[in-house]
C-alpha positions in Angstrom: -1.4 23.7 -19.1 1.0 25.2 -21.5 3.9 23.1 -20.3 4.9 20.4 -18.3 7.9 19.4 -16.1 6.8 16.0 -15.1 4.8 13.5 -17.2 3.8 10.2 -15.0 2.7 7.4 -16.9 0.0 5.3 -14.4 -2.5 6.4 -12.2 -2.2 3.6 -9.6 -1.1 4.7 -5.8 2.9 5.3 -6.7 2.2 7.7 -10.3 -0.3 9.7 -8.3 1.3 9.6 -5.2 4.5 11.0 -7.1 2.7 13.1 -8.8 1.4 14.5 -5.7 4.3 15.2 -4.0 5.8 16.7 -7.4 2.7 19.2 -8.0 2.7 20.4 -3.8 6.5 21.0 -4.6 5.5 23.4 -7.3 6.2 21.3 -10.2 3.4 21.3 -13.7 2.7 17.4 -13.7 0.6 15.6 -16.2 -0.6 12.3 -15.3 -1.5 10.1 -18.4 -3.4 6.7 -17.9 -5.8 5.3 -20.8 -7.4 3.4 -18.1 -8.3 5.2 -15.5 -7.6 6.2 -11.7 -6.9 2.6 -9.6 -7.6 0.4 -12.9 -5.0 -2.0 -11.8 -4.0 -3.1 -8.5 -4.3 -0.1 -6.8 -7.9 -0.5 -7.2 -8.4 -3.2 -4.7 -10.3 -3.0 -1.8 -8.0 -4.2 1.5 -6.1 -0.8 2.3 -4.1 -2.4 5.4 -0.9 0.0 6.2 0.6 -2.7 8.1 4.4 -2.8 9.5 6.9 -5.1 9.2 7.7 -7.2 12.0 10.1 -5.0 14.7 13.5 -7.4 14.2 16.2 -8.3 11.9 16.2 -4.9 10.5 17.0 -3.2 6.9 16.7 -0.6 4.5 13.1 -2.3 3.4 12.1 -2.3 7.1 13.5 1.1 7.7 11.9 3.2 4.5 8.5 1.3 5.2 8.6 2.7 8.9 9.8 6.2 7.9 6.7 6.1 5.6 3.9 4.6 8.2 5.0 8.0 10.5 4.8 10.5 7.8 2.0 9.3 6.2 -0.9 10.8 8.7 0.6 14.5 7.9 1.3 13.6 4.1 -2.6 12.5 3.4 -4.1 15.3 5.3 -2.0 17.7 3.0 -4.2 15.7 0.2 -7.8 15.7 1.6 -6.9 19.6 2.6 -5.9 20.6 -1.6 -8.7 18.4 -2.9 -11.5 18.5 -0.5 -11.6 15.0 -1.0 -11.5 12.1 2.0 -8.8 9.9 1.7 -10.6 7.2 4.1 -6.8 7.2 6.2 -7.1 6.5 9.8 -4.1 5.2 12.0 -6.3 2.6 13.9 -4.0 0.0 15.0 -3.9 -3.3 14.9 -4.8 -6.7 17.1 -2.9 -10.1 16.4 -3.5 -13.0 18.4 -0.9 -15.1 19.9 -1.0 -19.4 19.9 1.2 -20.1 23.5 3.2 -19.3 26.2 6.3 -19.3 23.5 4.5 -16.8 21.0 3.7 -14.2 24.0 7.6 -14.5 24.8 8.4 -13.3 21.4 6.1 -11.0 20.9 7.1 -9.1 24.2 11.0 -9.6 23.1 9.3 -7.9 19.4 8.3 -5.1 21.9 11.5 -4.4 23.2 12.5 -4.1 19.3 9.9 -1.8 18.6 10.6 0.7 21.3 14.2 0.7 20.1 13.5 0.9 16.6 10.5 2.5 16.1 12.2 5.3 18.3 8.8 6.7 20.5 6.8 6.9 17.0 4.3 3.8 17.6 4.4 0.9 20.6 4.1 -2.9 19.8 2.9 -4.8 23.1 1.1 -7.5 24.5 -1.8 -7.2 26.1 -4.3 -9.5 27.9 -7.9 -10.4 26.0 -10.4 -9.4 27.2 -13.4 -11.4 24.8 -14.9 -8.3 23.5 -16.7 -9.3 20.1 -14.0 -7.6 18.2 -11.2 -9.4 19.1 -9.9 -12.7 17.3 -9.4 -15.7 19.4 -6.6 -16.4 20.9 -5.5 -19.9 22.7 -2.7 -17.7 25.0 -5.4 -15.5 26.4 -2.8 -12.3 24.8 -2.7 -10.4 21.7 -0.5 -8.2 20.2 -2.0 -4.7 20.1 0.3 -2.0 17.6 -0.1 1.6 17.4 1.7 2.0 14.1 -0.9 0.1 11.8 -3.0 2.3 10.0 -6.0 1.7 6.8 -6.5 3.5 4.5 -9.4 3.2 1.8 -7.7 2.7 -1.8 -10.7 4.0 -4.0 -11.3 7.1 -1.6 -7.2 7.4 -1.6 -7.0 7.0 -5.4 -9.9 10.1 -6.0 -8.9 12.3 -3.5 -5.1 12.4 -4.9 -6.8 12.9 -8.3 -8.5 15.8 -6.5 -5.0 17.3 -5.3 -3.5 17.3 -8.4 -6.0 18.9 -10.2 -6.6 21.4 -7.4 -2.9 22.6 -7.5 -3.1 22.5 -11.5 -2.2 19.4 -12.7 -3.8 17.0 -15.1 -4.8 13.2 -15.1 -5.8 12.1 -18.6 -6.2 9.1 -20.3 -4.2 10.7 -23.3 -1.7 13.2 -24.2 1.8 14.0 -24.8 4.8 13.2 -22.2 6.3 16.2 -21.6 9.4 16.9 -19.3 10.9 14.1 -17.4 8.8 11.2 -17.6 8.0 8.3 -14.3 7.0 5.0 -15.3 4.3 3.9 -12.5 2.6 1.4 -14.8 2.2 -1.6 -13.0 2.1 -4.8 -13.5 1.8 -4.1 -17.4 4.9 -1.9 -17.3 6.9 -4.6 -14.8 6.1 -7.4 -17.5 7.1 -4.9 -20.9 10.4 -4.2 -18.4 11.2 -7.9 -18.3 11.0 -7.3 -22.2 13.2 -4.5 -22.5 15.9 -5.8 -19.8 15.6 -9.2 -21.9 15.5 -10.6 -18.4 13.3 -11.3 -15.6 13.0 -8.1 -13.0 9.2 -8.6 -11.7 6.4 -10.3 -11.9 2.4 -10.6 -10.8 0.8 -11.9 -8.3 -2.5 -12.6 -7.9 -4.5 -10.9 -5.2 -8.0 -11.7 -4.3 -10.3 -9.5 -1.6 -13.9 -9.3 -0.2 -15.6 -6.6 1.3 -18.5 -6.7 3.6 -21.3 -4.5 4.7 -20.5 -3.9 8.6 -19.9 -0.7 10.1 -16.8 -0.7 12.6 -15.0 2.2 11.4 -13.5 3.4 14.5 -12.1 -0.6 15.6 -8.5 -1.6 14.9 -7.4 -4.4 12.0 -6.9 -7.8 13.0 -4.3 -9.8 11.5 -5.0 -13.8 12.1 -4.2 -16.9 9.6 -3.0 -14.9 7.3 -5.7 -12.3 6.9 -6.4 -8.7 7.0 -10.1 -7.5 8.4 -9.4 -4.0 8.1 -12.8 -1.7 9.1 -13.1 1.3 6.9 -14.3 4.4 7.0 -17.4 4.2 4.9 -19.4 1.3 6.5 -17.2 -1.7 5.3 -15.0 -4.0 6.5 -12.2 -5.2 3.7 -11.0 -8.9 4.1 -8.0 -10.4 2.2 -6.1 -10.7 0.6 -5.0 -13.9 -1.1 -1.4 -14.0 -2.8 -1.5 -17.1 -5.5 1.8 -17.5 -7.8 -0.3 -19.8 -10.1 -3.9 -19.2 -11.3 -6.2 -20.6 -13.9 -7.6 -17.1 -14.9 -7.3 -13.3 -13.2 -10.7 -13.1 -12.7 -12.3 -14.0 -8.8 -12.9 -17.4 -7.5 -12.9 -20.0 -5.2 -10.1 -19.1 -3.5 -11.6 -15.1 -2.9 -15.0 -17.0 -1.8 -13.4 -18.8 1.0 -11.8 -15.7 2.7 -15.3 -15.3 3.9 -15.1 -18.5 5.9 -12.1 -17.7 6.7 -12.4 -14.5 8.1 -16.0 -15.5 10.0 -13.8 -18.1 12.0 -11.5 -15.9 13.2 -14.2 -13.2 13.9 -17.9 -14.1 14.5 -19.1 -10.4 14.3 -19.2 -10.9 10.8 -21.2 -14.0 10.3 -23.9 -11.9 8.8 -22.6 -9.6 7.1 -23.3 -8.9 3.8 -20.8 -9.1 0.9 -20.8 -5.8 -0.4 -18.0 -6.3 -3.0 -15.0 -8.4 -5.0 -11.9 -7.9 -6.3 -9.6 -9.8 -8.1 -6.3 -8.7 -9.9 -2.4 -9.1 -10.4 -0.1 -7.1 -8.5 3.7 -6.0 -9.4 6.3 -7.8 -7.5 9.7 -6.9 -8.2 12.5 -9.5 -8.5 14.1 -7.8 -5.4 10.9 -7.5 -3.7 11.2 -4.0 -2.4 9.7 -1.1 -5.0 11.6 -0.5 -7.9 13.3 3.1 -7.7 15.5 5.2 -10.1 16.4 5.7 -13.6 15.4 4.1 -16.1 19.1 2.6 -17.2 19.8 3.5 -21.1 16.8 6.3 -21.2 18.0 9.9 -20.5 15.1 11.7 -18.7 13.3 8.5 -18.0 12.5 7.0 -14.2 10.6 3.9 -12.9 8.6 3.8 -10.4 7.0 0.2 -9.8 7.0 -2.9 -7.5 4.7 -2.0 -4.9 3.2 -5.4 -4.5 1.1 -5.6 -1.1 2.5 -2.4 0.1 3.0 -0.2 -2.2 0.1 1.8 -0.3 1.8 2.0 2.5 5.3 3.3 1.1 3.4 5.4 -1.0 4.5 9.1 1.2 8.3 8.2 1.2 8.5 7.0 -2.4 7.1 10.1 -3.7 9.0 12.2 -1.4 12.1 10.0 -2.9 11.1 10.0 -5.9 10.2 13.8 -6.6 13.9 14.3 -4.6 15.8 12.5 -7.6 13.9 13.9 -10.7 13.3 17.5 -9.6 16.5 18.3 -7.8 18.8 15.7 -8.4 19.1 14.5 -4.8 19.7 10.6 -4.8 17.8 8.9 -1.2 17.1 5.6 -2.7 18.1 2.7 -0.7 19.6 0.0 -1.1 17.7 -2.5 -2.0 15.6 -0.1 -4.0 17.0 0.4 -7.2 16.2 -0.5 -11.0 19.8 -2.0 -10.9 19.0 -4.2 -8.1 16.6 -6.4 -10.1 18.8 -6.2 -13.1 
């Protein structure tokens, strides 16, 4: 590549994802990451694209939806440049309810969702029927949503790797920034921005996840105590994750062993699975806890991209799209909420 127009520092889901978008727009993007594809939190293993709850609505709520309904079209255009599966499936999602007063709001949550989600994916209550892949649920209802999807984030992470290169793009682990340059760097990039803002904008949080060997890759996610059991397409089903403010170490634990326990309550179909794999890491949180959008204030030619936290997979379409707006045509779509300034 003789030049470059956009240098994205971080291959975790929002520099790749940006890159993406920027490289299918027609842009020369370099991708530079010393570590590695998913080295971070991106790497995890839970891949739940869930929505926020349909009420009390904002920007956050609104740019997360906008994402969830794009996002089918968006990782298709990946797997199609690449050749490579993403592991994306909108499967939907089960939640159990505890009593007559839960199954009231949920069906008031309904009427929210068909208002706001405007035709593009129902919320509703419907009666259990004690299949083996259903949680328990004392009302003898759960909440079934169409909008949910999964995604795996190692098969997402390769196949965007894929794109890129496909369309002539790079991901290295060294080289010069050319053109403008995205900061996507994670958590080590949200802590050196606390540094250079001589204040507090982000910080981690600890995540924890288990995956087990059990094949139910067409069933929907359930979401009970907590937890996500998200089936995945390659013979797995994801469990987690934890979210710890305080932690002896960054490694795995105690606290990742018990989401086995956990999750075998709520689901019984897994008692015998196998634990096919662990993961344990800090993720960005930004102060405003929404992503982290816009220039970089005081660095001509400089952006940030960071703050994806627990869903920075499932914003990933929109903040590219956003994101490749501002720095390759000047177009400004990030909400409020959303920008560097807002954590400063």
């Amino acid at each position: 590549m003789a030049s470059v127009d956009l240098t994205v520092m971080g291959a975790g889901i929002f520099g790749l994802s940006i890159a993406w978008e920027a490289a299918r727009r027609g842009a020369r993007v370099r991708v530079i990451d010393p570590h590695g594809a998913g080295a971070g939190a991106s790497g995890g293993l839970v891949g739940a694209l869930a929505p926020h709850m349909p009420e009390n609505w904002n920007p956050k709520k609104q740019f997360q939806l906008e994402s969830l309904l794009m996002a089918a079209d968006w990782w298709r255009s990946v797997e199609a440049a690449g050749g490579v599966a993403s592991g994306y499936l909108r499967s939907g999602r089960l939640q159990p309810l505890a009593d007559a007063a839960a199954v009231a709001q949920a069906r008031a949550r309904g009427d929210s969702a068909a208002r706001l989600w405007q035709g593009g994916a129902v919320w509703q209550v419907i009666p259990a029927t004690g299949a083996a892949w259903e949680p328990a649920t004392p009302s003898g209802h759960l909440v079934q949503d169409t909008l949910t999807a999964r995604i795996s984030p190692r098969m997402a992470l390769a196949a965007l790797v894929a794109a890129i290169r496909a369309t002539g793009g790079t991901v290295t682990p060294e080289a010069p920034p050319q053109g403008a340059v995205i900061w996507a760097t994670g958590i080590h990039g949200l802590l050196d921005l606390n540094e250079a803002f001589a204040k507090p904008v982000g910080a981690g949080v600890k995540g924890q996840a288990l995956s087990l060997a059990h094949d139910a890759a067409a069933l929907p996610q359930i979401f009970a105590d907590g937890l996500h059991i998200v089936p995945h397409a390659d013979g797995t089903v994801a469990i987690g994750s934890t979210s710890e403010n305080t932690w002896s170490h960054d490694g795995f634990d105690a606290s990742g062993e018990a989401l086995l326990a956990r999750a075998t309550a709520i689901l019984p179909a897994l008692a015998r699975a196998p634990v096919s794999a662990r993961w344990a890491g800090l993720r960005p949180r930004a102060r405003s806890r929404a992503p982290m959008l816009g220039p970089w204030p005081g660095r001509d030619g400089h952006f940030i991209a960071n703050g994806g936290f627990k869903i920075g997979f499932g914003m990933a379409p929109k903040v590219a799209a956003t994101m490749a707006d501002l720095v390759l045509t000047g177009q400004d779509t990030i909400p409020p909420g959303f920008r560097v300034t807002d954590c400063l």
